[in-house]
C-alpha positions in Angstrom: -30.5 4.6 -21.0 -27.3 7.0 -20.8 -24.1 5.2 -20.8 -20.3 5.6 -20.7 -17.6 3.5 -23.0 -17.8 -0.1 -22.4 -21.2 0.2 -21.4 -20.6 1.4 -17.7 -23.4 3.1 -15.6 -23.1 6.9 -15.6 -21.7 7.6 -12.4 -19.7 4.8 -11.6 -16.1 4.9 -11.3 -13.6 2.9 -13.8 -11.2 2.4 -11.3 -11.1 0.2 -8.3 -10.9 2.6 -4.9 -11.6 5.9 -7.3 -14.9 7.5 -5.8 -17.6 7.8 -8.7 -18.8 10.8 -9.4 -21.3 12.3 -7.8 -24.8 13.0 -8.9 -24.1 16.5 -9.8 -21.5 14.7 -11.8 -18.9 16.3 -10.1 -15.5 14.7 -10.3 -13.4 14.3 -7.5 -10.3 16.2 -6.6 -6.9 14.8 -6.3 -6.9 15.0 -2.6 -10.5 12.7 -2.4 -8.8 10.7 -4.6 -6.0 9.9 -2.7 -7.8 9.9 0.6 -9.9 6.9 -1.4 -6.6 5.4 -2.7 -5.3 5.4 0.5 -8.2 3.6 2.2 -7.9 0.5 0.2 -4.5 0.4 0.8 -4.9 0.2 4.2 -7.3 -2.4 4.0 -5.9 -4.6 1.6 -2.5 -4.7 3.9 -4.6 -5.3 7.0 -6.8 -7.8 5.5 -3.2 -9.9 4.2 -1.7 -9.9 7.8 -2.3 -12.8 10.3 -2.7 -12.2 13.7 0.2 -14.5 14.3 2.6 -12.2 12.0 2.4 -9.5 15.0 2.6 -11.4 17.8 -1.5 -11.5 18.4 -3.9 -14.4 19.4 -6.3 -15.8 16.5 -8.9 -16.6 18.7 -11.5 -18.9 17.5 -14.4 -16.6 16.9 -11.9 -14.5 14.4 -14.1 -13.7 10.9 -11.5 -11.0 9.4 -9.5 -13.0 6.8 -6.1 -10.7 8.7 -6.5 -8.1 11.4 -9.2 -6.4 12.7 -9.3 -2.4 12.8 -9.1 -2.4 16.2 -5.9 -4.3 16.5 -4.4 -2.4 13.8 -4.8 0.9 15.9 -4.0 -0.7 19.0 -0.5 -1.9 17.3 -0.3 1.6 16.0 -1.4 3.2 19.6 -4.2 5.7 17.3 -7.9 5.7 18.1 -10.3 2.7 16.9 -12.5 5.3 15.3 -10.0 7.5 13.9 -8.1 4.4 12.4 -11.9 3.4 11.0 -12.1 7.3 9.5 -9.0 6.3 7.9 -10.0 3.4 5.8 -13.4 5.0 5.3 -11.5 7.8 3.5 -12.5 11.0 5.9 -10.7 14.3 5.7 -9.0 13.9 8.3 -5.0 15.3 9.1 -2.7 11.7 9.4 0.7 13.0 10.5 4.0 11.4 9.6 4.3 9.9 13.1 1.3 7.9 13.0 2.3 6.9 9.3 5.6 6.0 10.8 3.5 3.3 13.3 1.0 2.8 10.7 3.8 1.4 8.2 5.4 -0.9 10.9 2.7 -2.3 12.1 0.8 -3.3 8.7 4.9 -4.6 7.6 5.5 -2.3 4.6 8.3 -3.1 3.0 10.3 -0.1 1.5 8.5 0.4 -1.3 5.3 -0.4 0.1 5.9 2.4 2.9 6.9 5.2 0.2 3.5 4.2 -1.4 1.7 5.1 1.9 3.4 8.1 2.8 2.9 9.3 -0.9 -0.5 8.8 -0.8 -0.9 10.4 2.3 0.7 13.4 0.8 3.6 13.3 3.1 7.3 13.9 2.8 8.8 10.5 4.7 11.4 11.1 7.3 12.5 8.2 7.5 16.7 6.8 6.8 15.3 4.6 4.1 13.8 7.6 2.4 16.6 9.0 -0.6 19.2 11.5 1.0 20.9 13.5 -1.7 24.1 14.1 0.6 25.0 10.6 -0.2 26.6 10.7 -3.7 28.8 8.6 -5.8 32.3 10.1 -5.0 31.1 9.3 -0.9 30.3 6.3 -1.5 33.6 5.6 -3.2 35.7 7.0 -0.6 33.6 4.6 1.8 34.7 1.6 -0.4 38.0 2.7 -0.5 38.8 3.3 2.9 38.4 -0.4 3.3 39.4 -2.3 5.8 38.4 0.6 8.5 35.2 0.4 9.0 33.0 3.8 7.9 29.7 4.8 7.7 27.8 8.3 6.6 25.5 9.5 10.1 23.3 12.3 10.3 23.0 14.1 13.9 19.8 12.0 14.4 22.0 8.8 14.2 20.3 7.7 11.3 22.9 5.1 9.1 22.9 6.4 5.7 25.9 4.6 4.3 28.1 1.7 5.3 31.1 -0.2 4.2 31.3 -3.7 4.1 33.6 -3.8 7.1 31.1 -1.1 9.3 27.9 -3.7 8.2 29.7 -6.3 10.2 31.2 -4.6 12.7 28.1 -4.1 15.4 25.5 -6.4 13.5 24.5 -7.8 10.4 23.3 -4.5 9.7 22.3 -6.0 6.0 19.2 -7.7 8.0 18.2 -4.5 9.4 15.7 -2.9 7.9 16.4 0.8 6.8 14.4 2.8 8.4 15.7 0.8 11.8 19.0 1.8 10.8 19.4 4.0 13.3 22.1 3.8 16.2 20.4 4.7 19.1 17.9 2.9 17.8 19.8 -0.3 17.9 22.5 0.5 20.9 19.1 0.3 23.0 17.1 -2.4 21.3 19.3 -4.7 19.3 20.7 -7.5 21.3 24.0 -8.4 19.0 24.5 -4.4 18.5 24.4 -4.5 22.6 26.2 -7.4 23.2 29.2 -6.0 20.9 29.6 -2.4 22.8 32.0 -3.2 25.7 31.0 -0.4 28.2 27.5 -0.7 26.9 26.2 2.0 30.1 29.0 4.4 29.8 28.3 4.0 25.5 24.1 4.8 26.2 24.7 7.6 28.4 27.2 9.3 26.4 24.8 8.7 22.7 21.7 10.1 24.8 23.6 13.2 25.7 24.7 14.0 22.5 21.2 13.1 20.9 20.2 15.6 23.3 22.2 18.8 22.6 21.8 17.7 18.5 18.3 17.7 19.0 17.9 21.3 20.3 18.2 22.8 17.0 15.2 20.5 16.0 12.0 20.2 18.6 9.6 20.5 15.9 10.9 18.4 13.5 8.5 15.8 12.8 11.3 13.0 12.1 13.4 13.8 15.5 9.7 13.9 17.3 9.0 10.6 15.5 12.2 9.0 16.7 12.2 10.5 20.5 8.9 9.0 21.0 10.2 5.7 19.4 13.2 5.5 21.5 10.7 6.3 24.6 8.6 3.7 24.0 10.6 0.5 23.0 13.4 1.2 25.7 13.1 1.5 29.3 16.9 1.9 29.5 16.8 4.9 27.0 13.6 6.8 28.7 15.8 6.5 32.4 18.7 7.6 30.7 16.6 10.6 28.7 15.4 11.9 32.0 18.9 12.8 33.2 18.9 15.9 30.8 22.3 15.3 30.2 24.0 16.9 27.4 27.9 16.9 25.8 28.8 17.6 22.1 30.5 15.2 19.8 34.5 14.3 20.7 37.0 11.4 19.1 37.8 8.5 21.6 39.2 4.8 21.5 36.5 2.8 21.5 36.0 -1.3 22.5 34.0 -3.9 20.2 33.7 -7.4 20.8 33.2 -8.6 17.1 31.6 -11.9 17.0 33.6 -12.6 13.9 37.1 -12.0 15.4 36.8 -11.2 18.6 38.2 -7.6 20.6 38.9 -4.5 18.8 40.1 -1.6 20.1 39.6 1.7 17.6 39.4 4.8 17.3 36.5 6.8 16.5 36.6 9.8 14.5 33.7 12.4 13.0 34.6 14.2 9.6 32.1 16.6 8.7 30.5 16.8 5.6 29.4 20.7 5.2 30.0 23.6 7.4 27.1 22.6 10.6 27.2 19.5 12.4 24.7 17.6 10.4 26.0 14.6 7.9 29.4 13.1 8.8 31.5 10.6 8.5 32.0 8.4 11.0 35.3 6.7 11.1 37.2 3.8 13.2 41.3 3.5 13.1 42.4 0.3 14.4 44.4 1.8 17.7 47.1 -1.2 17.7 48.4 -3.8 15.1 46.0 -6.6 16.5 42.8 -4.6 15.9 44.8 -3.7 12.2 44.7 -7.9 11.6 41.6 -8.3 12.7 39.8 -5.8 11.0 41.7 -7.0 7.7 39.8 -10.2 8.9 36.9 -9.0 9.5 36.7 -7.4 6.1 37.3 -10.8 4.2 34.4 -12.6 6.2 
């Protein structure tokens, strides 16, 4: 009888989730490979999550050690059979949205989510993913302009950097998770961001519009796409607002935070931009009167 080192079968694969070779003894490609790869990852995560963990009923008839397939794509709103082609490893097109849905869903941590995305073969579009704009000297001058609050924004909103004092500002945003580190993301889903925007309305309105005219310059791009229908589905309040078609470009203005630290500030915001087209900034707030200037020195102590 033929065999291979350490006395496998000819034919069978070395590797856990590696196809074996075929009978030709053909060896598979990178892309099989990874389709394969990516199949067991899938089913590992889904098999390790309890119904409970999203928010599902466990039933009593329940046999699947985590979720079933079906409740996977139904988190993920995908197809039952497409998710099934999935974890059975057919060539089929997975685009970063559904990756995107696929990762929250299934609970990927960071890393975990830069390990499906890879294996998918997809660039990640995410905030958590690395942004070379951010470099050391930013970051610095971030630290240094302690105690006003500052953070680095792209057009899309995404939070990139942060000070101390801007993480505390709005929210813990240390408990967010990265890739929800987004501001219209959180001004229409996050209660204690909400609840710390005095003129919350007028604040919606005004971020939608200029999400709007930013987003002009980007209707294919998958990540934009990927938020837009995010925003759209976990906020009635932004979809109402979104169908107004307003639009307005970025302006300076005093704004009004109640900080549940120490209490009402009163700043003002201002954009300096980081390269010659409106894309990466930083975002600024000057306290506009002495009190805001002694609270914020608070604030930056807590």
């Amino acid at each position: 009888m033929t065999t291979t080192a350490e006395g496998a079968t000819a034919g069978a694969s070395p590797v856990p989730g590696v196809p074996p070779h075929g009978p030709d003894g053909r060896v598979p490609g990178d892309s099989e490979v990874r389709r394969h790869e990516l199949a067991a990852f899938l089913r590992h995560r889904r098999e390790h999550i309890t119904p409970e963990q999203v928010g599902l009923p466990r039933g009593s008839r329940r046999r699947t050690p985590g979720l079933r397939r079906e409740e996977v794509a139904q988190l993920s709103s995908v197809g039952v059979t497409w998710y099934t082609w999935l974890e059975q490893a057919r060539d089929i097109q997975v685009s970063v949205q559904v990756l995107d849905a696929l990762a929250r869903s299934l609970m990927l941590d960071p890393n975990e989510r830069a390990h499906l995305f890879q294996l998918a073969g997809a660039v990640d579009p995410a905030p958590a993913s690395r942004c070379t704009t951010i470099t050391p000297a930013l970051l610095q001058m971030l630290e240094q302009l302690e105690p006003l609050p500052a953070c680095i924004q792209n057009s899309r909103y995404d939070i990139l950097a942060y000070n101390r004092t801007y993480g505390r500002l709005l929210c813990d945003l240390d408990e967010v998770a990265p890739q929800d580190r987004n501001c219209m993301l959180l001004v229409t889903t996050d209660e204690q961001w909400r609840s710390s925007i005095v003129l919350l309305d007028e604040t919606v309105r005004l971020m939608a519009a200029k999400f709007r005219a930013a987003m002009a310059g980007h209707l294919t791009d998958p990540a934009w796409k990927m938020l837009l229908k995010r925003l759209c589905t976990e906020s009635e309040e932004f979809r109402e607002v979104w169908e107004r078609h307003e639009v307005v470009g970025s302006r300076s203005k005093t704004k009004l935070f109640d900080n549940r630290y120490v209490g009402r500030l009163t700043l003002v915001h201002t954009d300096l931009w980081l390269g010659p087209l409106e894309g990466a900034r930083m975002v600024t707030y000057a306290p506009a009167d002495e009190e805001s200037r002694e609270r914020l020195e608070r604030l930056r102590r807590v």
